[in-house]
C-alpha positions in Angstrom: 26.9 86.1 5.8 30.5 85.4 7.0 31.9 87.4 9.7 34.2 87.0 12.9 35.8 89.3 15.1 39.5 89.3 16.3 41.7 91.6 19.4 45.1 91.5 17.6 48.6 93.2 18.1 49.7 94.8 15.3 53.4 96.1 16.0 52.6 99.4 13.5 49.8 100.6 15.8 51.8 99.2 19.3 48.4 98.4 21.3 45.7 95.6 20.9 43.2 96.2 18.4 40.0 94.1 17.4 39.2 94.3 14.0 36.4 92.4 11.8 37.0 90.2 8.7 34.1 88.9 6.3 32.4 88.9 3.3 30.7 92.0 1.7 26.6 91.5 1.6 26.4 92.7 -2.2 29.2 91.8 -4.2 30.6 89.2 -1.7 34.4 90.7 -2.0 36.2 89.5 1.6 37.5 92.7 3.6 39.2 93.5 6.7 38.2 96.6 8.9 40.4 98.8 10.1 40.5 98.9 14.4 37.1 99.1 16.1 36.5 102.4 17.6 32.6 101.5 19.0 30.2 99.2 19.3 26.2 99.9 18.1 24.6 96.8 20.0 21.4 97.9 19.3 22.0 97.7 15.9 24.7 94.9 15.5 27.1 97.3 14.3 30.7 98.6 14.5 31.6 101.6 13.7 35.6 101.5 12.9 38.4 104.5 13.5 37.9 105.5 10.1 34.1 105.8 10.4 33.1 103.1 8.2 30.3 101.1 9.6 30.0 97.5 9.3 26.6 95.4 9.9 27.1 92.1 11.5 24.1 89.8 10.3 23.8 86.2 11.6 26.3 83.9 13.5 29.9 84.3 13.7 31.9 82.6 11.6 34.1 82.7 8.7 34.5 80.9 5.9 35.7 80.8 2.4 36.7 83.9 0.6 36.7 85.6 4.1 39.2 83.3 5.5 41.1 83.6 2.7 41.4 87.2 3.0 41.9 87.3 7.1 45.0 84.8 6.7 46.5 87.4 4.5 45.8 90.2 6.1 47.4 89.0 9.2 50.4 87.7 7.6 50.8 91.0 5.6 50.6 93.2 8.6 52.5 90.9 10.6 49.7 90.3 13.0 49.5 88.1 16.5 45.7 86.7 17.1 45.2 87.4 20.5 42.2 86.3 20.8 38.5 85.5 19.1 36.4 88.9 19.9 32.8 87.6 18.4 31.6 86.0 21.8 32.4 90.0 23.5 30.4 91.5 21.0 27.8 88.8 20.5 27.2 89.6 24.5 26.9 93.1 24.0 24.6 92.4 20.9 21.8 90.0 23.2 22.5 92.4 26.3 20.8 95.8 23.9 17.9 97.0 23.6 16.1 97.0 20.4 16.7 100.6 18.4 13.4 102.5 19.1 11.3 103.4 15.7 9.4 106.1 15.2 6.1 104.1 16.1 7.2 103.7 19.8 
């Protein structure tokens, strides 16, 4: 699993955003979210302003075809990289609780 996270300005939406780039578990296609609207620590999720939901499994970090696809994202939209957002939510990840199952 490839995934990172990243606060960027956009001039189109005129305020910092943090969006995530990675790879697709099943089908392995790269993508780039749309802005972050919250954060499900408890379940190492985002949830973006369109309400898609994305899962981030394992360590930061991206590589091949999600590289490829950031770098062109950010050049197409015209994007500065502000700054690298996976340590933030990596915090707020280890700081959760686990989500409570039914046996609890």
């Amino acid at each position: 699993m490839s995934w990172g996270a990243f606060e960027v300005l956009v001039p189109e939406l005129g305020a910092p955003t943090i969006h995530i780039a990675g790879v697709r578990e099943v089908g392995g296609e790269g993508r780039v979210s749309s802005p972050v609207a919250k954060v499900d620590a408890p379940n190492r999720s985002v949830v973006t302003s369109t309400g898609r939901i994305y899962r981030l499994l394992g360590a930061p970090g991206l590589q091949g075809e999600a590289t490829y696809v950031w770098q062109r994202w950010v050049k197409s939209w015209g994007a500065e990289v502000l700054s690298d957002a996976a340590p933030a939510l990596l915090h707020h990840f280890e700081a959760a609780e686990p989500p409570h199952g039914d046996d609890a």
